[in-house]
C-alpha positions, 0 to 999 in steps of 0.5 A: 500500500505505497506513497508516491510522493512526487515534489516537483520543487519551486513549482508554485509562483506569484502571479505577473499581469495574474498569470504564472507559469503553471495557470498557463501551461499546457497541462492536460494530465496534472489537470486530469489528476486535479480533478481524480483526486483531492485539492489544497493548499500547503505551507510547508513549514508554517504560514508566512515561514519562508522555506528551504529545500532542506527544512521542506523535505524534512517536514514533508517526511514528518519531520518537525524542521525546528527540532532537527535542522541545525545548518544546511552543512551536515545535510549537504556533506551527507549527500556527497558521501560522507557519513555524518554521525551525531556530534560531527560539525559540517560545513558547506564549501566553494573553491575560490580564487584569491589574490594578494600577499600574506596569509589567507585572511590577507587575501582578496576573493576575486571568484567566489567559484574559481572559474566553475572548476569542476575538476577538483578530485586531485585538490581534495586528494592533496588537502587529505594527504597534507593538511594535519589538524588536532582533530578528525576531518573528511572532505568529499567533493560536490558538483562543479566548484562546490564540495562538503567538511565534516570535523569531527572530535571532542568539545566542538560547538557549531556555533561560529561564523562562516569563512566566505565574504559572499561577495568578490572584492572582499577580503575571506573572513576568518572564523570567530565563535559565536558564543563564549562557549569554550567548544565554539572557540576552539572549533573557531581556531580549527577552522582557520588552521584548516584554511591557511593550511589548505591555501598553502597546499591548493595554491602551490598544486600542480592542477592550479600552476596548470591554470594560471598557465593557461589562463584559468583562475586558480581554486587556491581557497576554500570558503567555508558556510553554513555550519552545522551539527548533526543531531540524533535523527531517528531514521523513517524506519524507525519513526514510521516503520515503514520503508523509505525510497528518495529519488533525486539527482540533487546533492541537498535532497540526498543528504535528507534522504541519507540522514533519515536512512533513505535508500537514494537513488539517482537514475542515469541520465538524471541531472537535477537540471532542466535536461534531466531524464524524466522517463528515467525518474518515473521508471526508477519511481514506479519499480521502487513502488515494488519495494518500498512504502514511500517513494519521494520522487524530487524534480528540481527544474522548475526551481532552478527556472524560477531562480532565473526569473524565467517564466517562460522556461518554467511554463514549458519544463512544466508542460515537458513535466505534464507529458511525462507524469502521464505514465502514473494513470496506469497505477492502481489508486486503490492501492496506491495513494499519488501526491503531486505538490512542491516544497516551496514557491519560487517566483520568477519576479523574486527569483528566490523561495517564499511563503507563498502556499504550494498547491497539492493534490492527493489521489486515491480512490478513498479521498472525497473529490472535489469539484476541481477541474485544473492544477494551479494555484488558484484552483487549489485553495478551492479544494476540499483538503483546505490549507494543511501543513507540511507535515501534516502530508504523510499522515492524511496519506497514511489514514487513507491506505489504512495504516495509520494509528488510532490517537486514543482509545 
């Protein structure tokens, strides 16, 4: 009796001249599944609470974000690879280029991303090898310029600041605690221990002298952001007793998925961009309904498009969605319950998330239809779920498969 859960991020926007780019796309299967099912509006953490992709993902698996979020830096080292244990401190980082005389705090960032480098196996290798700190660290690249820290050892306190400056032009900012908490000190000199020796080693690297030769910036710094510590995160396993599947190419998704001890999976051919392989992602959806309770199925382009500002780049990876999506008529909807929603608004004309209330729709042939006919935003607010939270999403979807437990006697 599975969940398809499929959240097609950032979908949801603010109307320019009363239009948005799902109330004007062609959209003739997510306006078929409007109308099976049953319609509403969501705030994924709290109304008025602008979300993030981490905090919305947490809520939508049932977990309360206020309680187990504390940085985007252990979710973000998690879906690179590295196993995150409770205590660990993990932070978000970028290969950057930097300029000047004297130590890494002396030095101006002039590329907050050293050229889009993409190419940093051998960097990461070489900081491994020849950076020693009094405590414990992994390091695990991302994508393109980006890569993850954890540092792991006793009487460390995530509470200090990040190393970028979040602009070129200015000077990398050493770390500094941000509490009188001996833990936070200590971890503060650690990192900027960490920066000074990781410059020396990136800076003198054979990759880097071969970029300057050619004209390349050089990724001679690493910018640390986002610190975090990895708290107890009970697995979905454990909380609900039923078995989770995230399908994502997503760094950010992946790290969710791991820390609630997910099984992740990333289709060939899926990217987390507008040119992913959506066949794929149905197909790798539909085969994990075989074996799992709860498939989250998490499609990123529309956020990346709203982010833009591009509204009608978005209206048409919407209709290119619409086309796909049509394969999931074939499942049996008095065994599996469908829910299509986002986790967050990202409009065009902000170009960032908001509170904006995503719409969602819940098919099953247990749900009490409503008399909506088209999937948008202003068609949703009319249905019969109302407005509900995003935590709320799982539950309503376990009562109708019968699998729920009775509050009380």
């Amino acid at each position: 009796m599975p969940v398809l859960l499929v959240v097609v991020d950032g979908l949801s926007d603010r109307p320019v001249d009363g239009k948005t780019p799902l109330s004007v796309a062609n959209k003739p299967n997510f306006d078929r599944l409007a109308e099976m099912g049953i319609n509403g509006i969501m705030d994924t953490i709290a109304p008025g609470i602008r979300p993030g992709s981490d905090t919305s993902h947490l809520a939508l698996l049932g977990y309360d974000p206020y309680r187990y979020y504390s940085g985007r830096g252990p979710i973000e080292a998690a879906g690179v690879g590295i196993e995150v244990k409770p205590g660990d401190i993990a932070f978000r980082i970028n290969f950057a280029t930097v300029e000047g005389e004297g130590k890494i705090f002396d030095k101006v960032v002039v590329d907050r991303r050293a050229g889009r480098i993409e190419n940093t196996e051998e960097l990461i290798e070489a900081i491994r090898n020849k950076v020693r700190l009094p405590v414990e660290f992994l390091i695990e690249k991302g994508t393109g310029h980006r890569a993850a820290i954890v540092f792991r050892g006793e009487n460390l306190s995530e509470k200090v600041s990040d190393t970028d400056p979040k602009a070129v032009g200015k000077k990398v900012k050493k770390c500094t605690a941000l509490s009188e908490e001996e833990g936070a000190k200590r971890l503060a000199e650690i990192v900027n221990e960490f920066m000074q020796k990781a410059h020396e080693v990136l800076d003198e690297h054979p990759l880097n002298k071969e970029r300057a030769d050619k004209g390349l910036p050089k990724a001679n710094a690493l910018l640390l952001r986002g610190a975090g510590k990895m708290p107890h995160v009970p697995s979905f396993e454990e909380r609900f007793g039923l078995k989770l599947c995230v399908i994502t190419a997503t760094a950010l998704i992946k790290g969710v998925g791991k820390i609630v001890g997910a099984d992740v999976v990333t289709p060939e051919g899926a990217t987390g961009n507008k040119n992913t392989d959506l066949e794929a992602k149905f197909r790798a959806a539909k085969n994990a309904l075989k074996s799992h309770d709860v498939i989250l199925l998490h499609i990123k382009a529309t956020d990346e498009l709203g982010h833009d500002g591009d509204f009608d780049g978005k209206r048409k990876f919407i209709e290119k969605l619409d086309e796909r999506i049509s394969t999931l008529f074939d499942l049996n909807f008095s065994e599996t319950c469908l829910i299509v929603t986002a986790d967050h608004s990202t409009p065009v004309k902000v170009k960032d998330h908001t509170a904006d209330p995503v719409p969602v729709i819940i098919v099953h042939e247990d749900v009490r239809r409503d008399e909506v006919e088209s999937f948008s935003e202003f068609e949703a607010y009319k249905g019969g779920l109302c407005r509900i939270r995003g935590m709320d999403l799982l539950n309503i979807a376990f009562d109708l498969l019968n699998i729920a437990k009775k509050f009380g006697a």
